[in-house]
N, C-alpha and C positions, 0 to 999 in steps of 0.2 A: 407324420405327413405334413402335417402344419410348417413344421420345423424346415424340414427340407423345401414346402414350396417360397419361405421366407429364404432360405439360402439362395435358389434360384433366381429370385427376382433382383436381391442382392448381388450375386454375380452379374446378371444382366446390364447392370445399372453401372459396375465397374467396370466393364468394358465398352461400355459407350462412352464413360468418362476419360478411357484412355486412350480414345481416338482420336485422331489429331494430327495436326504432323508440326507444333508446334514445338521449338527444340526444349524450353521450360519446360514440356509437359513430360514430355520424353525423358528430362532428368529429375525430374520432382519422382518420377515410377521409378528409374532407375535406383535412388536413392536409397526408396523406403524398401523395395523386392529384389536389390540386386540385378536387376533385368531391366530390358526396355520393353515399353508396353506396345499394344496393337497399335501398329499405323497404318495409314492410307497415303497412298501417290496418284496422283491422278492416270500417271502414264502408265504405272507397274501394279496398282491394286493396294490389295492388304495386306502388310507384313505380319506376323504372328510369329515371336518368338517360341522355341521348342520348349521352354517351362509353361508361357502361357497357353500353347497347345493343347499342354498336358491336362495344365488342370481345367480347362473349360471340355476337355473331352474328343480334342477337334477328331475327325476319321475322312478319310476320301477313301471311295472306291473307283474302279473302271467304268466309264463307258463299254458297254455288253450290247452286240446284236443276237436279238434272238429269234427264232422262229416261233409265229403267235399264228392264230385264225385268221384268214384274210376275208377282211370284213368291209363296206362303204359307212363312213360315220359322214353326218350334216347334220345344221339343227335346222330345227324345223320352229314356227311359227301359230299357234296355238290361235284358230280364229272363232270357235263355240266348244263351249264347253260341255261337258256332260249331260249336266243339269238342263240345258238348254236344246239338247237333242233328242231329248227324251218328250218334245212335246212337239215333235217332229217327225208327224206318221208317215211321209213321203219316203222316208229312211227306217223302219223297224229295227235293221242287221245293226244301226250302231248307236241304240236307243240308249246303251250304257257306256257308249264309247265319246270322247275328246276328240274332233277336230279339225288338225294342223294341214297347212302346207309350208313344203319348203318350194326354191329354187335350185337346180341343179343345169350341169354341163350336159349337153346329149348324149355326151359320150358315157357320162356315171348315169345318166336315165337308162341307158340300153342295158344298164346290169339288172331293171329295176321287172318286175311283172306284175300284174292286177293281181291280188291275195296274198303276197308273199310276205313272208313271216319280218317283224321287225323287234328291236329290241329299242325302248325309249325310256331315258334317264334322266327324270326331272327331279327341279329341288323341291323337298319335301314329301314326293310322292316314292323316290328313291325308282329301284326298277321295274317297269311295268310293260306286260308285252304290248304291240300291235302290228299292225297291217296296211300292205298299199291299199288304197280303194281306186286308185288309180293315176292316169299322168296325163296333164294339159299340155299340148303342142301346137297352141294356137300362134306363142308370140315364137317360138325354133327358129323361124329363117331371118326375123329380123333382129335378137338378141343371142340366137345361141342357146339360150337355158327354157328347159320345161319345167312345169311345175308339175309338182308330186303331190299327191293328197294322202294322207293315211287318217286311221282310225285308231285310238289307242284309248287300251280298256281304263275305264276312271270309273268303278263301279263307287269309289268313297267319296268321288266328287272334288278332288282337290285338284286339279288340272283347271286354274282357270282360264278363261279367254285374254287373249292378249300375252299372254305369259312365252314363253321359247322353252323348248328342250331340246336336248341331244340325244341323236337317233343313230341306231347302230342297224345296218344289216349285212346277213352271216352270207359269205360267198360261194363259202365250200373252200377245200385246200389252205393252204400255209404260205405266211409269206417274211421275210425277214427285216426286222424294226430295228433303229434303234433304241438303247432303252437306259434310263436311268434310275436308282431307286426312290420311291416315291417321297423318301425324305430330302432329297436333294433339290427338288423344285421350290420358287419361291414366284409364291404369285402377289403383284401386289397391284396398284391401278395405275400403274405404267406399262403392265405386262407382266411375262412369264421370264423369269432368269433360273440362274444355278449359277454358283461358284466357281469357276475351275482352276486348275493346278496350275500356274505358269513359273516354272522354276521353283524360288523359296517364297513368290507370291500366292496371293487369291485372289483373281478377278471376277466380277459380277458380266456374266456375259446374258446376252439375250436367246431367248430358245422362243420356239413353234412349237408347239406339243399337239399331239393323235392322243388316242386311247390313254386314259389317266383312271386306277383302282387304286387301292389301297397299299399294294405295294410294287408297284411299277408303273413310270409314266416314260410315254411312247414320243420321243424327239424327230417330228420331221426338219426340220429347220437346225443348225447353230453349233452341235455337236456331231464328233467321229467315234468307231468306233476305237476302243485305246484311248480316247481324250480320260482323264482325271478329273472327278468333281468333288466336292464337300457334300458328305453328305450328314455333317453332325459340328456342331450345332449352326446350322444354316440361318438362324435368326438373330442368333449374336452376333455374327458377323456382319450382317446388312444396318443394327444397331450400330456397332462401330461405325461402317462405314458412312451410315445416313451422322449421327454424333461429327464425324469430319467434313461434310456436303455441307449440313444447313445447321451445324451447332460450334463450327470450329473453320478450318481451314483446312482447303485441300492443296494438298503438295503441288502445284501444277510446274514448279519451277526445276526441281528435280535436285533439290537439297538432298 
């Protein structure tokens, strides 16, 4: 195990080396491997010859719509915690409960009713249910948006105040997504991207994403259904390319 996670990081490490679009560098690889290594262009992406394909593992699959649960996702805003409600006799019903409000469009509040079931996905708390307690429509005519109040169960107390989750509620019926598989997303703190296929390129394009599990994330923004994406290995390739960005030079002239 050991062995292989030293090969891995070793691979890693050569292919951000071979990034570039420097023509030395390009025949320094050619030399020793017979081939030329990954490159970057600004206007066309990343090149990836078919030996260096092979051995780093590359794979793309489809963009796939599919029909999923149609569901209202928003996050919501975490303003008392558990711990904190509990000493709050005016509310008994949510003495073990967290909280939150969000803001929503009137039009996603009218999907919304006093008790109905929610499903709320925080970090570290993982999945946990709750419920509307209700919806404010004081500010509607002059903003637009009501707010929502829910209760969500935090009986271990890790929901703290101040914190955000994402909140899912179930509609009823089906509705059709785009969808990629969940190794093809790259999220970093610019945003959400994926790879895609443009000819004998890879471009780093930007995406919107809905509903994101473990193995499908839900693309409203950026991608078609039939586009092409990388979905293997998705973090060597953004090493190269980042290696080209801010370690070498990006092709912008079109050598």
């Amino acid at each position: 195990m050991k062995r292989r996670q030293l090969i891995s990081v070793a691979l890693l490490s050569a292919i951000a080396i071979l990034a570039g679009c420097g023509r030395q560098e390009r025949v320094a690889h050619s030399a020793e491997k017979g081939e030329a290594g990954v490159t970057f262009h600004a206007k066309h992406g990343l090149s990836v010859p078919p030996e260096t394909a092979s051995f780093i593992g590359l794979q793309v699959a489809d963009v796939e719509e599919r029909k999923v649960p149609a569901a209202l996702r928003f996050s919501a805003h975490i303003y008392r915690a558990a711990s904190e409600a509990r000493f709050a006799s005016t509310e008994p019903t949510t003495a073990a409960s967290a909280l939150a409000s969000a803001s929503l469009l009137s039009a996603e509040a009218a999907l919304l009713h006093d008790g109905q079931s929610v499903q709320v996905n925080a970090e570290g708390a993982g999945m946990v249910p709750g419920r509307i307690l209700g919806v404010n429509r004081d500010l509607e005519k002059a903003s637009g948006h009501v707010e929502v109040i829910l209760a969500i169960s935090d009986h271990s107390g890790r929901l703290a105040r101040g914190g955000f989750v994402s909140v899912t509620v179930p509609l009823g019926g089906e509705k059709e997504v785009v969808t990629v598989p969940r190794s093809a997303l790259l999220r970093t703190i610019e945003g959400d991207f994926v790879y895609t296929v443009s000819g004998e390129h890879f471009v780093r394009a930007p995406v919107k994403v809905g509903m994101v599990n473990q193995d499908l994330v839900e693309v409203t923004e950026g991608l078609y259904a039939g586009d092409k994406v990388v979905v293997q290995p998705v973090m060597t390739l953004w090493l190269a390319e980042l290696q080209s960005l801010r370690g070498g030079k990006a092709c912008a002239d079109g050598h």
